[in-house]
C-alpha positions in Angstrom: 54.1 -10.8 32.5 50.7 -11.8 33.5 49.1 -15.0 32.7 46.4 -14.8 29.2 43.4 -14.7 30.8 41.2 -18.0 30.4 38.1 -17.4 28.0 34.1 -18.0 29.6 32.7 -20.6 28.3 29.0 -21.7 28.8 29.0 -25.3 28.8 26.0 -27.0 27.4 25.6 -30.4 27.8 25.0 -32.6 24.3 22.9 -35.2 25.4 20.1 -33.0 26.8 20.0 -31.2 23.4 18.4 -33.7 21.7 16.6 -35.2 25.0 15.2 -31.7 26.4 13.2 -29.3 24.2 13.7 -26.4 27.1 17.1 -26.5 27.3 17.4 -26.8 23.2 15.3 -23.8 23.0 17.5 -22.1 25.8 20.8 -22.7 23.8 19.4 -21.5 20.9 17.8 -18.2 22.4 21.3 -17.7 24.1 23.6 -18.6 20.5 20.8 -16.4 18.7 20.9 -13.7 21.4 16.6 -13.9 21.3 16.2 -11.5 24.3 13.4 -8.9 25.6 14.2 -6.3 22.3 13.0 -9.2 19.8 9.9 -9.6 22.3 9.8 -5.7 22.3 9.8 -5.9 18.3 7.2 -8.6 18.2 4.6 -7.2 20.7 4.8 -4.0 18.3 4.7 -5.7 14.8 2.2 -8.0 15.4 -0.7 -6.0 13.8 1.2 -5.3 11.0 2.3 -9.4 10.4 -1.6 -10.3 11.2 -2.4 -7.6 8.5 -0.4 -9.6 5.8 -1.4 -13.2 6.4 -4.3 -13.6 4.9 -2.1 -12.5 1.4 0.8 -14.8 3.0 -1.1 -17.8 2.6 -2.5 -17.2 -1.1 1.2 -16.4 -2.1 2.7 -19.6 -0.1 0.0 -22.0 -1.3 0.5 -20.6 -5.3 4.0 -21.1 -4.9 3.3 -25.4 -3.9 1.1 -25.6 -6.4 3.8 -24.5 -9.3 5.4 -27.9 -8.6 4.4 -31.0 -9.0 6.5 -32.5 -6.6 5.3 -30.5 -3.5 1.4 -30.4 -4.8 1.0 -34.3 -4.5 1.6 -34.0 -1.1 -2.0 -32.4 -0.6 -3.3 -36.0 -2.4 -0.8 -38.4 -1.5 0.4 -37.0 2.1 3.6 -37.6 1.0 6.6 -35.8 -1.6 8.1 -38.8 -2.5 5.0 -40.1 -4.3 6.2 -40.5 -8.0 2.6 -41.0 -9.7 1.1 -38.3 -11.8 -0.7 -35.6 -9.9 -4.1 -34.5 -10.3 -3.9 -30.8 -12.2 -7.0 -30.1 -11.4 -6.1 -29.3 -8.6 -6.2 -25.4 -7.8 -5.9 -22.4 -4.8 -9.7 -23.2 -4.5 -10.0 -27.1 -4.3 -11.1 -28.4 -0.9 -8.0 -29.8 0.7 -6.0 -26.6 -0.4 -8.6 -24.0 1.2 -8.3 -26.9 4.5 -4.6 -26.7 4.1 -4.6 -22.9 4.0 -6.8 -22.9 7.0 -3.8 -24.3 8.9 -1.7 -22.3 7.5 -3.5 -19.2 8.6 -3.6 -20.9 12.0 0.2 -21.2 12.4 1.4 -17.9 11.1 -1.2 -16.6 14.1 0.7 -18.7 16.9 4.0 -17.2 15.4 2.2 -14.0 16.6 1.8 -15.3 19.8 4.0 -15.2 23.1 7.7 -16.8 22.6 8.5 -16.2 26.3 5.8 -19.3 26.9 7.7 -22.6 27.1 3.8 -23.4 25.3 4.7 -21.5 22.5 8.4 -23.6 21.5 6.4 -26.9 22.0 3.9 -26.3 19.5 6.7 -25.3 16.7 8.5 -28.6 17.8 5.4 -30.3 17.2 4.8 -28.9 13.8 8.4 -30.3 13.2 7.0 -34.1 14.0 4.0 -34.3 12.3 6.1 -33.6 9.1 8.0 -36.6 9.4 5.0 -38.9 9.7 4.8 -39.3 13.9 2.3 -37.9 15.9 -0.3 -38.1 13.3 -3.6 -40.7 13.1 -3.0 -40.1 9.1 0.3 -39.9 8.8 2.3 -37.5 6.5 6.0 -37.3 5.2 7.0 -34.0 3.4 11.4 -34.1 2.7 13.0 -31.8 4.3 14.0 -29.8 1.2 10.9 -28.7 0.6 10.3 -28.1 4.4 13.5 -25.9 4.3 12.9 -23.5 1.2 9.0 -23.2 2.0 10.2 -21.4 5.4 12.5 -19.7 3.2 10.1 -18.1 1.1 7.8 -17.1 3.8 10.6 -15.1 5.4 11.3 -13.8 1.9 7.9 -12.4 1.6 7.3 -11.1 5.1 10.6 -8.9 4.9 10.2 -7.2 1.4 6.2 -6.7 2.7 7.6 -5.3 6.3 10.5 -3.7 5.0 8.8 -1.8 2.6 5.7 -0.8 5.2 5.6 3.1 4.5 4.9 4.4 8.3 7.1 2.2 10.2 10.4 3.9 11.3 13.6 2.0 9.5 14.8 1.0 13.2 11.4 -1.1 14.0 11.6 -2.3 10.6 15.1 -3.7 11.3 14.3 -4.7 14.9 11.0 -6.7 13.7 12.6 -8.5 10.6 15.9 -9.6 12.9 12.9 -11.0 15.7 10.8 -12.8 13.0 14.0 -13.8 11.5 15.4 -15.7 14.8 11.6 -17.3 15.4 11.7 -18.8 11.7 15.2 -20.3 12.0 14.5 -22.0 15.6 11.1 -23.6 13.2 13.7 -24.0 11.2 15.9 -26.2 14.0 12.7 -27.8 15.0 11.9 -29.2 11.7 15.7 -30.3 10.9 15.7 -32.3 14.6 13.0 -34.6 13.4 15.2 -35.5 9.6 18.4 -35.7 11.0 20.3 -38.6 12.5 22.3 -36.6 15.2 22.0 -37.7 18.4 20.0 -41.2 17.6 22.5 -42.9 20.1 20.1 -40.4 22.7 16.9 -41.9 21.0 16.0 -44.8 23.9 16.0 -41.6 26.3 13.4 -39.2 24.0 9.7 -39.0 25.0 7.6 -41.0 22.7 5.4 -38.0 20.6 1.8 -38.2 20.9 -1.0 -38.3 18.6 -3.7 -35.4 18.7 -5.7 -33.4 16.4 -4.1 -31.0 14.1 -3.8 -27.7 15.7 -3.9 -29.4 19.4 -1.0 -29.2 22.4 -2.1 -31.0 24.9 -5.4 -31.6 24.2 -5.6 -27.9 24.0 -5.9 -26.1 20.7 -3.9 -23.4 20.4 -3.9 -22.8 17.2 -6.8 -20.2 15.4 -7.1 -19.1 11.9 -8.0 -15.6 12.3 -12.0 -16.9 11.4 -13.2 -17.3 15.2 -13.6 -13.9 17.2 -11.5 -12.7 19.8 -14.0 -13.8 22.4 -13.9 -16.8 20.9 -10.5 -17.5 20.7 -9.8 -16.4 24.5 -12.7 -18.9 25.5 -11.2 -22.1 23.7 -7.4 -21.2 24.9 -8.1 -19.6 28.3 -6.1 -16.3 27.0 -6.4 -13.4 25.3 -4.4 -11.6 22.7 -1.7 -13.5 21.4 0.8 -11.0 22.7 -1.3 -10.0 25.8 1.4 -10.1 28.6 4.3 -9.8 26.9 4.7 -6.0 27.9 5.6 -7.2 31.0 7.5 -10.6 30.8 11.0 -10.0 31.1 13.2 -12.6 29.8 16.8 -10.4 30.3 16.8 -8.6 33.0 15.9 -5.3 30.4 12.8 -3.1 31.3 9.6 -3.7 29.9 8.3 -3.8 26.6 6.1 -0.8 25.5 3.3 -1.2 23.2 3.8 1.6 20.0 0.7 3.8 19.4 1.2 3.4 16.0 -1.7 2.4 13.8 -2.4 -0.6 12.0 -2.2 -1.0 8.3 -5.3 -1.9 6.1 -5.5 -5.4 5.9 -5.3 -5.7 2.2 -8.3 -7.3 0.0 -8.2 -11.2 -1.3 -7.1 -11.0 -4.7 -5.0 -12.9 -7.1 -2.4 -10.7 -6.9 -2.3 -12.3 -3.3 -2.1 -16.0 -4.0 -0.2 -16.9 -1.0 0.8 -20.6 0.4 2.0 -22.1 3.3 4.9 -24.8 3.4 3.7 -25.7 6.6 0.2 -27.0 4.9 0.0 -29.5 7.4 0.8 -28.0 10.6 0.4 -28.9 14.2 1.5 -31.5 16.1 2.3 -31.7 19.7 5.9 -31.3 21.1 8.9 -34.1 22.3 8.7 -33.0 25.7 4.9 -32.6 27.3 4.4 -30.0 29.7 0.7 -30.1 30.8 1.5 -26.7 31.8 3.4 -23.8 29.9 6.5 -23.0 31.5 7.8 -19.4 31.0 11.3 -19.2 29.8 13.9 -17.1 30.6 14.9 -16.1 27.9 8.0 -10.9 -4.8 6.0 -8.4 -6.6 2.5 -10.1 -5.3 3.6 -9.3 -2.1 0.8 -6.6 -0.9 1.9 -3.1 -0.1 0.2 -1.2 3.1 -0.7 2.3 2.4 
């Protein structure tokens, strides 16, 4: 009778998963089997998620302000303030439209290119600067409010892409399972910063550093959809955010191929498109610096396209 034969196992080592962003991000690409066909999906749905943001961030930022325990934080910098809060405060006040600003910036750079080690750095970062590091003017939002707000925006971007009515039910699929993975690595890279696994690691963890909102590096590399193209390439040195990614293979598969599909209308401002952003306070620069990007191997408001 012949021997059982011994399972593979991939051994990953637990001290450089809380010491080494890339090889984090490499374990979770490999447990989440994030490969070329999510890149594939991405490349192709990105006009369609740019299409939806600006009604992404009305929607996310009327949902904060329905609570008063997640709208001080746009006064206080902080959710576990227990003062009264200003209701006065509306979609249109200054600090919100600043907030939303960001928010608009991020949900660009989740368009961007995830085969960039660039890209991972500057969702890690996002993580910090919610947890009061990395920031001149610090701010501390709890994690349970970090966690359903990333909820809710993958709530919203499904039933909006799912019910697109000229993309094919298999790109559907394909581009809410790639968005999907993307918001539950955020997701990782938010929790890393709240909870106390691995602290025994912590004398071996690069210190964060402090920059500007929206800045990795001293770069910014995040854009709100307000500068033009030109514009954009000239302050990050690049081009469209998926330019590139046709041709980076991360598994060994062929290509990706652009669709010739056609955009959607972008949809006009309106108040059925109150969005808002649980990341109101966005970037934040990344627990291991990389001067360079390293290429890895790797509700009924919701507006309808016609």
């Amino acid at each position: 009778m012949a021997p059982p034969q011994r399972r593979i196992m991939q051994h990953i080592d637990r001290k450089e998963l809380y010491t080494n962003l890339e090889t984090r991000i490499h374990y979770l690409h490999s447990f989440l089997d994030f490969s070329s066909n999510d890149i594939e999906a991405l490349i192709g749905g990105a006009k369609y998620i740019k299409a939806l943001i600006p009604a992404i961030v009305n929607i996310v930022y009327k949902k904060l302000l329905q609570y008063d325990i997640t709208a001080r934080a746009f006064e206080t910098r902080s959710t576990s303030y227990e003062g009264p809060v200003d209701l006065s405060l509306t979609e249109d006040s200054p600090q919100i439209l600043y907030r939303k600003m960001f928010l608009r910036g991020y949900l660009n750079k989740l368009c961007s290119d995830p085969s960039r080690m660039e890209f991972w750095e500057y969702l890690d970062k996002v993580g910090m600067m919610h947890v009061g590091r990395g920031r001149t003017h610090p701010l501390h939002i709890e994690y349970v409010h970090i966690g359903v707000t990333l909820s809710f925006i993958q709530d919203v971007l499904t039933e909006a892409l799912l019910s697109h009515p000229r993309l094919q039910m298999s790109r559907k699929i394909a581009l809410v399972k790639a968005l999907g993975k993307v918001i539950w690595i955020q997701n990782d890279l938010f929790a890393k910063w709240y909870v106390r696994d691995g602290d025994e690691f912590a004398d071996d963890m690069h210190a964060p550093e402090v920059e500007k909102e929206g800045y990795l590096h001293g770069k910014k590399v995040i854009h709100d959809g307000s500068e033009s193209e030109s514009e954009a390439e000239s302050e990050t040195g690049g081009g469209c955010p998926f330019k590139g990614m046709g041709t980076m293979n991360i598994s060994g598969d062929p290509p990706a191929r652009r669709p010739k599909d056609s955009p959607p209308p972008v949809p006009e401002k309106g108040p059925e498109m109150a969005v808002a952003s649980p990341e109101a306070q966005l970037p934040a620069s990344p627990s291991t610096p990389t001067p360079n990007a390293k290429r890895l191997s790797v509700g009924s408001a919701i507006p309808r396209p016609v």
